[in-house]
Residue, then its C-alpha position, 0 to 999 in steps of 0.5 A: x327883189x335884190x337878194x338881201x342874205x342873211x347868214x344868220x338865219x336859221x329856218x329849219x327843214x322846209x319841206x317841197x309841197x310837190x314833193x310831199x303830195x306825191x310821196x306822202x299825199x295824206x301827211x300835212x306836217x305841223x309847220x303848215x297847219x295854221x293857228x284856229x284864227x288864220x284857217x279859211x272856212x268853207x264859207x269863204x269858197x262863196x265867191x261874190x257874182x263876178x258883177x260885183x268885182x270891178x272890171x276895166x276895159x283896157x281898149x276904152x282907155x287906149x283907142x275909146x272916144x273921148x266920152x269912152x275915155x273918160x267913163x273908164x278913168x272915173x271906173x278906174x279911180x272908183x276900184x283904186x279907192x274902193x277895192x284896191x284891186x281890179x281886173x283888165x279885159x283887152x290888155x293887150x299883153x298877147x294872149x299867146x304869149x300868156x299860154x307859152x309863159x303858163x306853159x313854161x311856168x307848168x313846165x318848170x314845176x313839173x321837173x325833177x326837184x333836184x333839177x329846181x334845186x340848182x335855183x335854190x331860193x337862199x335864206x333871207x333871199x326873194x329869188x329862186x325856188x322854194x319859199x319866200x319870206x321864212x325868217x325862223x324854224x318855227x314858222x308856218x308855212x305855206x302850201x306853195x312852191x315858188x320860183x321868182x326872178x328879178x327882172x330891172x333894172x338888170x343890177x338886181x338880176x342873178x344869172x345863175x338862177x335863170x334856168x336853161x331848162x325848160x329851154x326857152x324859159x328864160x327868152x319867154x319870161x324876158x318877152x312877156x316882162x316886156x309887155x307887163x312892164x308896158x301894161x304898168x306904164x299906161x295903168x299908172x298913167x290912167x291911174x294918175x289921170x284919175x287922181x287929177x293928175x298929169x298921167x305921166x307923175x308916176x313914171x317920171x317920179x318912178x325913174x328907172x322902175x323895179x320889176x320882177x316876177x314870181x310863179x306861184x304853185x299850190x298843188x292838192x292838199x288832203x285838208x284844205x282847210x288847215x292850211x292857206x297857200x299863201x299868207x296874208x299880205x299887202x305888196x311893197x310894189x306900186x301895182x301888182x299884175x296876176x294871170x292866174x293858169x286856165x282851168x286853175x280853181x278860184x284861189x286868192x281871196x281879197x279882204x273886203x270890209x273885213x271879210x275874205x273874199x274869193x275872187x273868180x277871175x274872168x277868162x284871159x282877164x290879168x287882176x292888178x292890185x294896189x300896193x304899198x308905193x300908191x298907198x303912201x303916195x296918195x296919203x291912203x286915199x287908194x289903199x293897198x289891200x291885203x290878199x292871200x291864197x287857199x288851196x283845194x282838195x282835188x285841183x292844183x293851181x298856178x299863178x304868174x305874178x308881176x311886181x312894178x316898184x319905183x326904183x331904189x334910189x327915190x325917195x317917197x312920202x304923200x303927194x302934196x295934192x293929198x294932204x290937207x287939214x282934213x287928211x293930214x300926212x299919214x306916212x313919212x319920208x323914205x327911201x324906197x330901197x330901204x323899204x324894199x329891203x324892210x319888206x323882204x327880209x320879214x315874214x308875210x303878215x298882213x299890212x304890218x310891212x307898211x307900219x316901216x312908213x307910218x307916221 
């Protein structure tokens, strides 16, 4: 998430969705109208029953017997290698905490557009408010806002982008990074666990990890279905921490055996994905799924999203435990900053990023 500008760049009149759906509620300009091949249909808003979609009690992990600890890792490792994703119940991230922080989320959207205009999102940057990864004049574009921060190492921060309005925006999202950096350690520990390794690999391979956070806001849109409210995309982190808003519609949707599908998120749950880092790192046995986000007609919806990345200076290939005759070496050697850097500076577009590590 360190700002990398690019002077250079030219990415044309980007219009503010809030902006458009309060002063011109039926007008979809040509930007954000997808190609016939890219828009969601009504058949995807079919969401599978939530049976279906791998739910790990945290509490088993972190205070369960033996036999309890066990069973959860072997559930875990199941939704790595089969889902890439999956959603954590007894989390221990406060749920207090997690209202104030929707709050403050809401809260900043709602204010004035020239008020969020002082933390201006640059071209070819990642932090600040407005839209991410927009390389061109002729890109489409999302049907979302979006306000983003690096939180560590404290080097990637920029102070002029945290806000002073809301007040306590900026003490809010220092204490709830806190406890989502926390939820990150234990996972990759339980995860690294149920690969067969020793659960600490990841945090003394990671080293001084990256973290930051982005609020993601999809207002109404008159037609749904011309546009997506954000691009399809795997993550350049190693996980991905989601709380979806109370009362938010059903919005991402993960790509499942070549089929979009909906996910209905279990109340006070947080959804975790896999990203690209784990993917390399254990030679694609678990697998960074791709994912995007649909809007609706008559409902707004907003999501808080935590990124957890090794840090810049490690270098990154397949485990040794993951190569054989059988699963030769998939990925090359690279350096993670070098990757973080490839992966923001081009647009969102499915998997693609990650050809930057294939062999």
């Amino acid at each position: 998430m360190a700002p990398v500008p690019i002077s250079s760049i030219k990415v044309g009149h980007i219009d503010d969705v809030q902006e458009l759906r309060k002063n011109r509620p039926k007008t979809i300009p040509e930007r954000f109208v997808r190609d016939m091949n890219e828009r969601p249909t009504p058949a995807m808003a079919l969401s599978l029953p939530s049976s279906d979609i791998p739910v790990i009690d945290f509490s088993n992990l972190t205070k369960g017997n033996t036999e309890q600890v066990q069973t959860e890792i072997l559930k875990l490792a199941d939704a790595c290698e089969n889902w890439g994703f999956f959603q954590v119940l007894n989390h221990e991230v406060d749920l207090t905490l997690m209202e104030i922080m929707e709050k403050s989320s809401r809260d900043f959207f709602m204010l004035p557009l020239e008020e969020k205009q002082k933390y201006h999102m640059a071209p070819g940057t990642v932090q600040g408010y407005g839209q991410a990864f927009v390389f061109s004049e002729d890109q489409k574009l999302d049907w979302c806002n979006m306000f983003a921060l690096g939180i560590e190492p404290q080097f990637i921060r920029n102070p002029n982008l945290w806000p002073k309005n809301p007040a306590t925006f900026s003490e809010t999202v220092e204490v709830y990074s806190r406890e989502v950096r926390k939820l990150c350690q234990n996972l990759l520990k339980y995860i690294g666990l149920g690969l067969g390794l020793e659960g600490n690999v990841f945090e003394k391979m990671f080293g001084m990890a990256v973290q930051a956070i982005r609020m993601n806001y999809y207002p109404p849109c008159s037609r749904p279905d011309l546009v997506l409210g954000l691009s399809p995309h795997s993550d350049g982190s190693a996980l991905t921490v989601l709380q979806q808003a109370k009362g938010s519609p059903v919005g991402l949707q993960i790509l499942k055996d070549k089929t979009w599908v909906p996910l209905q998120l279990i109340p006070n749950a947080l959804v975790i994905n896999i990203g690209d880092t784990i993917e390399v790192l254990t030679n694609g046995k678990y697998k960074s799924v791709e994912h995007r986000a649909v809007v609706r007609k008559d409902k707004d919806r907003l999501s808080i999203v935590t990124f957890y990345a090794p840090s810049y200076e490690v270098e990154l290939s397949p485990m040794q435990e993951f190569v054989d005759e059988e699963n030769p070496c998939k990925y090359r050697r690279y350096n993670h900053g070098e990757y973080n850097k490839h992966y923001v500076t081009n647009k969102l577009q499915g998997k693609k990023t990650l050809d930057f590590a294939k062999i």
